[in-house]
C-alpha positions in Angstrom: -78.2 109.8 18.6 -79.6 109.7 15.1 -82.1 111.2 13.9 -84.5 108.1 12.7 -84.2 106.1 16.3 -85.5 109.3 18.0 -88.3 109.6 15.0 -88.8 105.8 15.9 -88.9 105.7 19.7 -91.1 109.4 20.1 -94.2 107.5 17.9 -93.8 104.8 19.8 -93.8 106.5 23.4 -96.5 108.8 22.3 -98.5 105.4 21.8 -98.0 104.3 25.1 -99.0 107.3 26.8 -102.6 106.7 25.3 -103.4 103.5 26.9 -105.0 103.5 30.4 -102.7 105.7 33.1 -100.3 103.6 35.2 -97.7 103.9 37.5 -95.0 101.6 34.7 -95.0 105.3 33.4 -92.8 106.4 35.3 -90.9 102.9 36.3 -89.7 102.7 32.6 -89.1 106.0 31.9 -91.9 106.8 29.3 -91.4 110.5 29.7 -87.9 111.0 30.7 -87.1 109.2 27.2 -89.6 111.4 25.3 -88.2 114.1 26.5 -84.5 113.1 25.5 -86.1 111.9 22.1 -87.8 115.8 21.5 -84.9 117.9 22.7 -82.6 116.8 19.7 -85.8 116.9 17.1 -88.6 119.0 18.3 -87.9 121.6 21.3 -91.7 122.2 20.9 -93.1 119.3 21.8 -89.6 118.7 24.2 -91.4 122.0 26.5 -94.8 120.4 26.9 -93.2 116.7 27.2 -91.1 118.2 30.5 -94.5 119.4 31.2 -96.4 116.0 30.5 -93.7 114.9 33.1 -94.2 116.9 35.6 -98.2 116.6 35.3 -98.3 112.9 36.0 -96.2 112.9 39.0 -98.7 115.8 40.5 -101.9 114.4 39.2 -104.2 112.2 41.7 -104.2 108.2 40.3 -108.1 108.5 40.6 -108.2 111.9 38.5 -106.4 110.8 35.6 -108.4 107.2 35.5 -111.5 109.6 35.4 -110.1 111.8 32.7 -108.9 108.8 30.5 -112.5 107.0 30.3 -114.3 110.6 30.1 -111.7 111.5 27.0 -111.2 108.2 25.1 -113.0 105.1 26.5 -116.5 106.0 27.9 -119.3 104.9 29.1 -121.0 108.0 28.1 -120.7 110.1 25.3 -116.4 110.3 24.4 -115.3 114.2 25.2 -112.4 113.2 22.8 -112.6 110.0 20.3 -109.2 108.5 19.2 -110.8 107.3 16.4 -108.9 108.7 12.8 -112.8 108.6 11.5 -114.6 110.2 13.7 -112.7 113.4 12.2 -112.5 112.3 8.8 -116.0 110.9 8.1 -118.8 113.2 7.0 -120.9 111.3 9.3 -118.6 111.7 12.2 -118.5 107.9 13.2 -116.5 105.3 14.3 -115.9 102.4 11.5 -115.9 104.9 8.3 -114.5 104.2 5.2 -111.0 105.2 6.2 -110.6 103.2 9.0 -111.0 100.5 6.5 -107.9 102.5 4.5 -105.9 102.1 7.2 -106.2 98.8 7.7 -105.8 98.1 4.0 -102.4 99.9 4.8 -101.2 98.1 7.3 -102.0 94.6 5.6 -100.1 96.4 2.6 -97.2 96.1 4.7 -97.9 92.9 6.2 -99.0 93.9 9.6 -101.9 92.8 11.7 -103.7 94.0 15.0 -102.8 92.3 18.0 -105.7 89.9 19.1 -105.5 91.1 22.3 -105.9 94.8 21.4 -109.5 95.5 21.6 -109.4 98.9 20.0 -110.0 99.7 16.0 -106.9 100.1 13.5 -107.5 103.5 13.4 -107.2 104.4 17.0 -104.6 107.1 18.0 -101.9 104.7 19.4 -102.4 102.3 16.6 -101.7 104.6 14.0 -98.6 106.3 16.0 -97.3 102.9 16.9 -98.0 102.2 13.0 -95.2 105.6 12.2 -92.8 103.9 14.6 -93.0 100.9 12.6 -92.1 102.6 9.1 -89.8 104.3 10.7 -88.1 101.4 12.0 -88.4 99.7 8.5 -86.3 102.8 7.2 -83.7 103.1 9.2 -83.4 98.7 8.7 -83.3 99.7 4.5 -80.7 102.4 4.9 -78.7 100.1 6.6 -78.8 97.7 3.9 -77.8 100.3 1.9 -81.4 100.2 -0.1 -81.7 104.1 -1.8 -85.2 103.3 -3.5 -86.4 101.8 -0.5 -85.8 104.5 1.9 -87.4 106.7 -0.6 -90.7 104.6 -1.1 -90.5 104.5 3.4 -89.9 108.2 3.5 -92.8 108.7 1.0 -95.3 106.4 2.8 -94.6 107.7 5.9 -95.5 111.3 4.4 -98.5 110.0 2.9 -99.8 108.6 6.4 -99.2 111.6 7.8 -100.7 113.5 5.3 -104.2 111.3 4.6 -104.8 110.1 8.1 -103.1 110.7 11.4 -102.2 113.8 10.6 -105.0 115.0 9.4 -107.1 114.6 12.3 -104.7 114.6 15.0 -105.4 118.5 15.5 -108.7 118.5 15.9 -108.2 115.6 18.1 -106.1 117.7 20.4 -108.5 120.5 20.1 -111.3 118.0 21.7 -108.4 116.9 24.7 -108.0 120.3 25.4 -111.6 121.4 26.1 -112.9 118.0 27.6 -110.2 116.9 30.2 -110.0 117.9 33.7 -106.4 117.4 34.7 -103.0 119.3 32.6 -101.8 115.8 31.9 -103.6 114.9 29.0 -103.5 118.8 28.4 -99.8 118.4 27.9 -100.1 115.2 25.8 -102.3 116.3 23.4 -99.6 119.4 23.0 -96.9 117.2 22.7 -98.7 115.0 20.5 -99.7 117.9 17.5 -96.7 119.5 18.6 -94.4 116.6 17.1 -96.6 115.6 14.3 -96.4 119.0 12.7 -92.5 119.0 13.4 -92.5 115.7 11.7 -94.5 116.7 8.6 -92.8 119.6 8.2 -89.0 117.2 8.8 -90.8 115.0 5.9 -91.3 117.4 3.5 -88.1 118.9 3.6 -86.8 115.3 3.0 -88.9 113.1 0.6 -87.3 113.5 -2.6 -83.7 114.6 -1.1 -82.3 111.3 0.5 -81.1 109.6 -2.7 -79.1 113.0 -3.9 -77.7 113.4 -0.8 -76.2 110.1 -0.4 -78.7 109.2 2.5 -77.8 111.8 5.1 -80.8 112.3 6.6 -80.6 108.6 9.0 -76.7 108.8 9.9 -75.2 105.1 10.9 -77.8 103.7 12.6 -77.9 100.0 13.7 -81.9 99.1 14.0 -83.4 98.5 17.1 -86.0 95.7 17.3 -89.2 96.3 19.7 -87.8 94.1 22.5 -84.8 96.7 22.3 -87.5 99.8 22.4 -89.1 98.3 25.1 -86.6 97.4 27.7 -85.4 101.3 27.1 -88.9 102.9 26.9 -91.7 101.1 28.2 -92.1 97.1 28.6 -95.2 97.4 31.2 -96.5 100.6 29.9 -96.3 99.9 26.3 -97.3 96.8 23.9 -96.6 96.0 20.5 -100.5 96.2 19.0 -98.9 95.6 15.0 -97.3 92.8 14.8 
């Protein structure tokens, strides 16, 4: 399995595993499939994924629900924000200057929120789901056989990473860890900076190298539209927010 799919479909199921907990976790396979993804690209985050596994299958329904609105959602004050600019913004506050970026970017590339996803563009799932996507785009251009493409897809995707989700996805963790109350979203916010720094660290080996190397770095890979990712990884538990 290449190496971009797995890039592709680990974004993407890290997405899902942000939205409110339910049992189409486990029905589709979320974490089996993360696991499979991390073990052939980052045996980091693969340990805490088997772990994020295991977690959910322990956890009580009612303990993970209270977890999830305490971390993320509310009422009261969030132990954890998934909002990119409440980390980034001097002022520490949702609606900042660079969640305005970030939608900038994704209009750039002719994406949109989904009407029916109430959260802001920079929310944690958006902006992993948003990876996914360029990742997808890549692996589309190296099959067309597109050299400068790739390299513009491999250099935006670095960028991203670099001025927004992962540049606040750490600290992010760091407020997971101390605020929740069951080893579920311990173990996701593990795997989560776990695989980000793999993947920066993956990008800046590559930027730069593709073209010279004749485009190793994806192998033969036929790309995979969402309806394909979903029936594999996730059709109740996840949902495509950029369309």
């Amino acid at each position: 399995m290449a190496r971009g799919k797995l890039r592709a479909d680990s974004y993407r199921l890290l997405a899902a595993c942000y939205y409110r907990p339910q049992k189409a976790f486990e029905d589709e396979k979320v974490f089996e499939n993360l696991i499979a993804a991390f073990q052939s690209i980052c045996q980091e985050a693969a340990a805490y994924a088997r772990a994020l596994k295991l977690s959910f299958s322990q956890e009580n329904e009612q303990d993970l629900l209270v977890d999830y609105a305490k971390l993320f959602v509310g009422p009261y004050e969030l132990l954890a924000p998934p909002y990119g600019s409440v980390y980034l913004e001097k002022k520490r506050q949702v609606m900042g200057n660079s969640t305005a970026t970030v939608q900038d970017i994704y209009k750039d590339m002719g994406l949109s929120m989904d009407a029916d996803f109430h959260e802001l563009p920079d929310h944690i799932a958006v902006e992993l789901e948003f990876m996914s996507f360029l990742v997808q785009e890549e692996i589309k251009a190296h099959g067309r056989g597109d050299a400068e493409v790739v390299l513009n897809l491999l250099q935006k995707q670095k960028k991203f990473l670099s001025d927004h989700l992962g540049a606040w996805v750490y600290d992010f963790s760091e407020k997971i860890q101390q605020g929740c109350g069951t080893s579920f979203y311990k173990n996701l916010a593990l795997c989560t900076s776990q695989f980000v720094k793999g993947d920066m660290q993956y990008l800046a080996s590559q930027a730069g190298k593709a073209l010279a190397l004749s485009l190793p770095c994806l192998g033969s890979v036929k790309h995979r539209g969402p309806d394909e990712f979903l029936q594999e990884g996730g059709e109740k538990a996840g949902r495509k927010i950029l369309s």
